[in-house]
BALOKE-343537 format. One line per 10 residues: number of its first residue (from 1); their letters; for each residue x, y, z of C-alpha. Coordinates in steps of 0.02 Angstrom, whole numbers, plus 32768, in hexadecimal, padded with zeros to 4 digits. Last residue first. Layout:
REM BALOKE-343537
NUM) A) X/Y/Z ~ ...
REM end
This chain:
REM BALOKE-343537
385) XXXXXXXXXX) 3BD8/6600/C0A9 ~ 3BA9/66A2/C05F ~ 3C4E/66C8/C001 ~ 3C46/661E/BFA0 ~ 3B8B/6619/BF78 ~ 3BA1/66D8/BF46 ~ 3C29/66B0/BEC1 ~ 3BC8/6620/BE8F ~ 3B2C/6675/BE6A ~ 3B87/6700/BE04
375) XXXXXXXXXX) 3BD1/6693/BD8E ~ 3B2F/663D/BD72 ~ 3AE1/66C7/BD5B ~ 3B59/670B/BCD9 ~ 3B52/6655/BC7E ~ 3A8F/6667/BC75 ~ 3A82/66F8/BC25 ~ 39EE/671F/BBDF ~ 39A9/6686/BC33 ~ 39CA/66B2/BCDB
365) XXXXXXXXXX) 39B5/6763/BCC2 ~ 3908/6759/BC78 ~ 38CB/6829/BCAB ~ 394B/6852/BC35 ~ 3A09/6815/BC1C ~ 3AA1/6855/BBBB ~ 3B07/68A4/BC3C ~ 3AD2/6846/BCE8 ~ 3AAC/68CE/BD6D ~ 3AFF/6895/BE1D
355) XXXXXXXXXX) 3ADF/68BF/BEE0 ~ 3B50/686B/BF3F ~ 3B68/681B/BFED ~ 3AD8/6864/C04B ~ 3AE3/6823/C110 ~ 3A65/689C/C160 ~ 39E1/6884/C0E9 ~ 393F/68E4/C0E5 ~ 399A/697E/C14B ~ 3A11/69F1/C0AD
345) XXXXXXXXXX) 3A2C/6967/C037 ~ 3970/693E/C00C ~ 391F/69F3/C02A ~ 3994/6A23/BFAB ~ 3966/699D/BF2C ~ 3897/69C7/BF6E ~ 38B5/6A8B/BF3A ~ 3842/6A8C/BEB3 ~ 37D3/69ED/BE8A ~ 3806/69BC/BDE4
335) XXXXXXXXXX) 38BB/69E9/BDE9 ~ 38F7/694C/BDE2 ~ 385E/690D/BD7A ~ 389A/6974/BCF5 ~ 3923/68EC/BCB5 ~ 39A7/692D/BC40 ~ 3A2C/691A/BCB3 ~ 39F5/6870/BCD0 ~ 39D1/6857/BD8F ~ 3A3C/67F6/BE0E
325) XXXXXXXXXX) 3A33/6811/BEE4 ~ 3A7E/67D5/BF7D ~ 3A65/6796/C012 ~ 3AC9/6747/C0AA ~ 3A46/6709/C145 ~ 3A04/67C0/C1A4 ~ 3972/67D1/C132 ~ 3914/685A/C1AC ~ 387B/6863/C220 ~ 382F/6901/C232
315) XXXXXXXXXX) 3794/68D3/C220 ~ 3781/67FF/C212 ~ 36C0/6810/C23D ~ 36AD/6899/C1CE ~ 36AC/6806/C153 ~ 35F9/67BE/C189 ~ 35BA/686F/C14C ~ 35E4/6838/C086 ~ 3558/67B9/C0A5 ~ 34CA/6838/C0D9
305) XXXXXXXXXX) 3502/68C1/C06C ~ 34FF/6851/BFD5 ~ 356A/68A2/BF51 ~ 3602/681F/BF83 ~ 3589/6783/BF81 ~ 353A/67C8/BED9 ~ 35F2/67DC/BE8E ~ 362B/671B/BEAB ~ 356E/66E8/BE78 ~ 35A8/6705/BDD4
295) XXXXXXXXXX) 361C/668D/BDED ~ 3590/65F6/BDE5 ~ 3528/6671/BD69 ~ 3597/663C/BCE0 ~ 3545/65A7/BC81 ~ 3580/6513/BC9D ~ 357F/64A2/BC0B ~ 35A8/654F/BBAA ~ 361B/658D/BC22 ~ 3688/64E3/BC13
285) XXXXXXXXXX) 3687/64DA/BB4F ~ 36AA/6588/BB3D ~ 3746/657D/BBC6 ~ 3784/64E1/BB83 ~ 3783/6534/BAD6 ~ 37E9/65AD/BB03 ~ 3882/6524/BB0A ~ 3850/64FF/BA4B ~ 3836/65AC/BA12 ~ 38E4/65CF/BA4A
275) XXXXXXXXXX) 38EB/662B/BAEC ~ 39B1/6670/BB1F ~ 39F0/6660/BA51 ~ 3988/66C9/BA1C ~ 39B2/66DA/B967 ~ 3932/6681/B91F ~ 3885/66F1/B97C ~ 3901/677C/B930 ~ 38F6/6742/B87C ~ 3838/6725/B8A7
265) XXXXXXXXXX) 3815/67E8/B8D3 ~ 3806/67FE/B982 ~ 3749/680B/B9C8 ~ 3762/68C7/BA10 ~ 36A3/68FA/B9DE ~ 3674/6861/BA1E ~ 36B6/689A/BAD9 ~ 3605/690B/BB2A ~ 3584/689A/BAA9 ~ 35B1/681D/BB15
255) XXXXXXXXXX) 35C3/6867/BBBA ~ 350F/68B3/BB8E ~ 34FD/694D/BB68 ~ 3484/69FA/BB95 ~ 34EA/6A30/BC2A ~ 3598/6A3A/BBC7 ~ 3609/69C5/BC33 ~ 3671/6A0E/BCB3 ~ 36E3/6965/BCBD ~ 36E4/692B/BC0C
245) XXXXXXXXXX) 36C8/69CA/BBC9 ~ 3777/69FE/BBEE ~ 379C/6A5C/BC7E ~ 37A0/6B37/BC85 ~ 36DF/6B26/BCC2 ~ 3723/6AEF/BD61 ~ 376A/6BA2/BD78 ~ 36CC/6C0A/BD4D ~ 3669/6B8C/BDA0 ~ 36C4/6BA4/BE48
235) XXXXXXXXXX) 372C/6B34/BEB6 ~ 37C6/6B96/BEA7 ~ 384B/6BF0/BE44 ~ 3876/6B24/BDDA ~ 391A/6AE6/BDCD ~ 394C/6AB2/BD20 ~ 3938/6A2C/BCA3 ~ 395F/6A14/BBF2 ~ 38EF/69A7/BB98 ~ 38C4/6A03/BAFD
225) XXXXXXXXXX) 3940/6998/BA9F ~ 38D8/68FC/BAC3 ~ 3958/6874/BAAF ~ 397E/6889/BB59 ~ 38E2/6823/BB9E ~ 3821/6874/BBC9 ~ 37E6/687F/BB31 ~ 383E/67E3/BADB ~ 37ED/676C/BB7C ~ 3743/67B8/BB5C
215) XXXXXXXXXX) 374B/67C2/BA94 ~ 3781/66F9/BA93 ~ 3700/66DB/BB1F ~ 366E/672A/BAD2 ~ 36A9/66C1/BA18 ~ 368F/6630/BA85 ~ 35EA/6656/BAEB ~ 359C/6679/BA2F ~ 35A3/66F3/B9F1 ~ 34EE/672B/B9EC
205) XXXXXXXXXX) 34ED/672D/BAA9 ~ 3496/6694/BB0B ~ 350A/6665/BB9A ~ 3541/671D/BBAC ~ 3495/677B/BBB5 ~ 344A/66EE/BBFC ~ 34C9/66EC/BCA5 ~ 34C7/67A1/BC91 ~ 33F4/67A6/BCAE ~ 33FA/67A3/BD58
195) XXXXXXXXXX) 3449/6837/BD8C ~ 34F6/6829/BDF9 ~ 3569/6829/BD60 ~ 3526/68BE/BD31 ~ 3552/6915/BDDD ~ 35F9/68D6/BDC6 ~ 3600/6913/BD13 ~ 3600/69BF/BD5B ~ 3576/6A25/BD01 ~ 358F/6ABC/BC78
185) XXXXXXXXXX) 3517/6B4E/BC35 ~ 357A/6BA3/BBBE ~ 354D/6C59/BBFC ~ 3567/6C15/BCBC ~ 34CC/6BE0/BD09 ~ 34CE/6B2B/BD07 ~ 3585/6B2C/BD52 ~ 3549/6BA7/BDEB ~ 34BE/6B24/BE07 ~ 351A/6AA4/BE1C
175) XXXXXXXXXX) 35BC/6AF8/BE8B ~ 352E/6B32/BEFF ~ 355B/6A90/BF73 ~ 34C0/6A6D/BFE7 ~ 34FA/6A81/C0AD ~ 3515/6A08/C117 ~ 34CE/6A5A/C1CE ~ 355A/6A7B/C254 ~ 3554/6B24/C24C ~ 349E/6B28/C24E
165) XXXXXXXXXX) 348B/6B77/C2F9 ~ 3519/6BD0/C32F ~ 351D/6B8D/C3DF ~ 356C/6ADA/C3D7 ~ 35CD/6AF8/C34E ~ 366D/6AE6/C38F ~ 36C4/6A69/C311 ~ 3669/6A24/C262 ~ 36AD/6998/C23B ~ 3721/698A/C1AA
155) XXXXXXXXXX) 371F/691B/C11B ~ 37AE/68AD/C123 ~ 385C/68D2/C0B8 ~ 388D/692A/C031 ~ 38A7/689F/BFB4 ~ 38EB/68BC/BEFF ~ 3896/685D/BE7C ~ 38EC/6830/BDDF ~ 396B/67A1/BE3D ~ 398C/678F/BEF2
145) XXXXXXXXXX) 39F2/6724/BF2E ~ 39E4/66E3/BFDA ~ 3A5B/6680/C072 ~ 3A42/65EF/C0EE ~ 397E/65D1/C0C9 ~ 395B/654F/C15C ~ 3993/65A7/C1E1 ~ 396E/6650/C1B2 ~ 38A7/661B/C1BA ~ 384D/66A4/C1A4
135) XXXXXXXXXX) 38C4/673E/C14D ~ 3928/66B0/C0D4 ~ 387B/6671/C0A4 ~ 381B/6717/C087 ~ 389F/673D/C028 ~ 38A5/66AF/BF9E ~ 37D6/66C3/BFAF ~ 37F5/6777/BF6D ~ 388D/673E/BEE6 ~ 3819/66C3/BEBF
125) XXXXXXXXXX) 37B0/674F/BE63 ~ 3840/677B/BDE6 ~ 38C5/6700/BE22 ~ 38E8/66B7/BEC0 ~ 398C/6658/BEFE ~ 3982/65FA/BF85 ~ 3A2D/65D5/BFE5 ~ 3A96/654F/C03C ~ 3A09/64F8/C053 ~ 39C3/64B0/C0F8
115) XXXXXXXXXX) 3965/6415/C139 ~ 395D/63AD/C093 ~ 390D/62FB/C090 ~ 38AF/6313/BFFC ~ 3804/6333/C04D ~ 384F/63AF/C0CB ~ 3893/6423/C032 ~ 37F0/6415/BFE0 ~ 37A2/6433/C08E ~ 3807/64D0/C0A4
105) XXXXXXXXXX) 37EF/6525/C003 ~ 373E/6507/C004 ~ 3725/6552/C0B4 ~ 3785/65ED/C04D ~ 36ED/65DE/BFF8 ~ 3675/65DB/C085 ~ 36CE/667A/C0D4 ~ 36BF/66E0/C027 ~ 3615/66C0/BFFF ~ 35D4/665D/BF74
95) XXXXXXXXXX) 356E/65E5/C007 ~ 3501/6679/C015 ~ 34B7/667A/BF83 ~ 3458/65E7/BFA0 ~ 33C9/65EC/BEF8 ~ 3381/667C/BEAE ~ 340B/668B/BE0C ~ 33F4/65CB/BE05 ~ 34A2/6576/BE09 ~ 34BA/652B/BEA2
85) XXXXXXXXXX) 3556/64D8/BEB7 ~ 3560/6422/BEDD ~ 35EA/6408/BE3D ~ 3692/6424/BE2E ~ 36B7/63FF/BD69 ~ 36B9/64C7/BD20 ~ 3686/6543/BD9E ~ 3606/657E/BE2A ~ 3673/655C/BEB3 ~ 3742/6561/BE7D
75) XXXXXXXXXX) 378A/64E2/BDDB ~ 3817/64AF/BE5B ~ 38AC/64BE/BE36 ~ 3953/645E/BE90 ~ 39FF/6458/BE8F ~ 3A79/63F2/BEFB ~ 3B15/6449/BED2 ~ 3BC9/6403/BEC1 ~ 3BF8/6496/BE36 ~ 3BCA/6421/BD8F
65) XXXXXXXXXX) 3B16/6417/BE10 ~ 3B0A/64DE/BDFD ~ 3B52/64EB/BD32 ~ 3AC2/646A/BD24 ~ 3A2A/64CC/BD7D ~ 3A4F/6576/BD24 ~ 3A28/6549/BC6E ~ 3984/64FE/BCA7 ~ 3962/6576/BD1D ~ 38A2/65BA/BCC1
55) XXXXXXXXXX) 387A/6505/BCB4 ~ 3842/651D/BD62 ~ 37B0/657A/BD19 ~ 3793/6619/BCE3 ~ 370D/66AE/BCC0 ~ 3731/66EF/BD5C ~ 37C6/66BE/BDCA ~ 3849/6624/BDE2 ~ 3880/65EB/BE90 ~ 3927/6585/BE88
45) XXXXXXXXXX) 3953/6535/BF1B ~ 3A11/6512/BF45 ~ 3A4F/646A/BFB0 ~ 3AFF/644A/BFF3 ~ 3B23/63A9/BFB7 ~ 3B27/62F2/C011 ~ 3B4B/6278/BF92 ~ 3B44/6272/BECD ~ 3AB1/6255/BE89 ~ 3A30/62F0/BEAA
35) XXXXXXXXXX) 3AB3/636C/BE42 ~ 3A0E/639F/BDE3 ~ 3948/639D/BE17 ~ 38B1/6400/BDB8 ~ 3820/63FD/BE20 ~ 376C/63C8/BE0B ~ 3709/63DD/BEA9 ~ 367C/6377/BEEB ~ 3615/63FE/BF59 ~ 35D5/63F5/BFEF
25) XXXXXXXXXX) 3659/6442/C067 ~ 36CD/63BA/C00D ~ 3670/632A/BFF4 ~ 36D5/62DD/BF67 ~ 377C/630D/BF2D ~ 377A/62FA/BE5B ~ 3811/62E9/BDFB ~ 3859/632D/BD57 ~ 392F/6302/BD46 ~ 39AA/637B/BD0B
15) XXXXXXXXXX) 3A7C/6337/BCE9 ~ 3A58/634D/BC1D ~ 39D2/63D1/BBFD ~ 3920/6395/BBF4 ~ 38CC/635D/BB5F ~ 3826/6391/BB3B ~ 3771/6369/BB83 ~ 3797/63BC/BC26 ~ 377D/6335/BCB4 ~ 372B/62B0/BD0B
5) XXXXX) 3670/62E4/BCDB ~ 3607/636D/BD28 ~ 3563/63A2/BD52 ~ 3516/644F/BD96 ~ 3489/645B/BE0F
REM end
């Protein structure tokens, strides 16, 4: 099981506070708590993704509570301070699945006396468990944003199968094996981050699990140059294979040895202003204590046939509470899975209130540009009450 102390060991922005809720769907979870002295305010929770932490909205949380906001982040299952998690690659991989964590979600809320938010707001992977929320339990989750990972709804059930036999069966996807055979044999870094060696491969690199990060986070941001983004002809190797390395990794590297080639040059490493090597090093100190499997788990429980099938359940079912969504410009993971942004505004969410690309952002939008997001998060908040 994982351990934790109070909080981050660094400095937390003025108006932030680090807490712990205890016995929430058994876990004791760290969060990340503004605008929590003054009154009655509307609440919003903040729902960071893979490789982050709740310290991922720490330039987000003030501006909120400076706006009359109760704010709060928790650092998610499998992450950072919360603690109860299993984090043996064979151990319960079934409480990483999308229905137990927005069962987080609601206990958190529960455990600090909070019955509905004005909105959750989900980035990266939380933008899945930010949706999963708003689409199960409308009532509690008032409104959703949306940020790096569009959301095209439930998996659907197969309909009027009854006598073709098979129809019905889940069926292997070929994508794999069409990536392995192309003439620069390629995988999908989901299906590396479901082996069991990428927990080693990351927490032990020749890096270092700092110097990973710094290359990770710089990869994937807008201060890549290569990052620019497009919509994809279709789920087929040939088209996947047009994303950077980070995402259709070659087959024969290691996430590690996939970004060190794009380590940025020290000069750069001083220039970012968004993740100075002191605010990254919450995230290096955290995943090394930890380890990474805890989200890694994320991408088995969606790659599990067994699991994923709970989610057919909820076919046809929309996001019917006000939505929207924010990307960087320069962020692939838009595009990732093609036609899933369409598939969002056309039936996953009736009530879709904007659909916005931040100039000057990556895959890290709410730290690239914090004051954009911010912007953009009150605007909705406003038009979706």
């Amino acid at each position: 099981m994982s351990d934790h102390r109070a909080g981050y060991d660094v400095p937390l922005p003025a108006g932030i506070r680090s807490r712990v809720a205890h016995d929430v769907n058994g876990l004791d979870i760290h969060l990340l708590e503004a605008g929590h002295t003054s009154g009655d305010r509307p609440c919003v929770l903040l729902l960071h993704g893979f490789p982050e932490l709740a310290w991922s909205w720490r330039r987000v949380m003030p501006a909120l509570a400076d706006a009359g906001y109760r704010v709060i982040a928790p650092d998610q299952r499998g992450y950072g301070r919360t603690i109860g998690w299993d984090d043996r690659y064979a151990g319960d991989l079934a409480s990483f699945r999308f229905v137990n964590l927005v069962r987080d979600a609601i206990g958190l809320l529960h455990a600090l006396g909070v019955r509905e938010v004005a909105a959750v707001v989900g980035h990266d992977f939380g933008a899945s468990v930010a949706a999963w929320s708003a689409l199960l339990r409308p009532d509690v989750f008032r409104a959703t944003v949306l940020m790096s990972a569009p959301f095209a709804g439930p998996p659907t059930l197969p309909f009027d199968t009854a006598d073709t036999r098979g129809a019905g069966a889940p069926r292997l996807d070929p994508i794999h094996d069409a990536l392995a055979a192309l003439d620069r044999p390629r995988k999908h870094y989901q299906r590396y981050y479901c082996t069991p060696q990428a927990n080693s491969d990351m927490l032990g690199c020749t890096q270092g699990v700092h110097d990973f990060l710094r290359a990770y986070f710089h990869h994937k941001s807008a201060d890549w140059s290569s990052n620019r983004p497009h919509r994809l002809a279709g789920w087929t190797a040939e088209a996947l294979a047009a994303m950077p390395t980070y995402y259709i990794m070659d087959l024969d590297r290691t996430m590690p040895e996939t970004v060190a080639p794009e380590m940025p040059a020290p000069t750069a490493i001083a220039d970012c202003r968004w993740l100075p090597d002191e605010d990254l090093a919450v995230y290096a100190a955290e995943f090394t204590r930890t380890g990474f499997q805890g989200g890694l788990n994320w991408y088995r429980c969606r790659a599990s046939a067994p699991i994923a099938a709970e989610l057919q359940i909820w076919s046809g079912r929309t996001i019917d509470v006000p939505s929207a969504f924010v990307s960087g410009r320069s962020d692939w993971g838009t595009y990732q899975v093609p036609g899933a942004l369409e598939a969002m505004g056309e039936r996953a969410c009736t009530r879709l209130l904007g659909c916005h690309l931040v100039d000057g952002a990556g895959h890290w939008v709410q730290q690239e540009r914090s004051d954009e997001v911010v912007r953009l998060l009150l605007d909705f908040l406003a038009e979706a009450r």
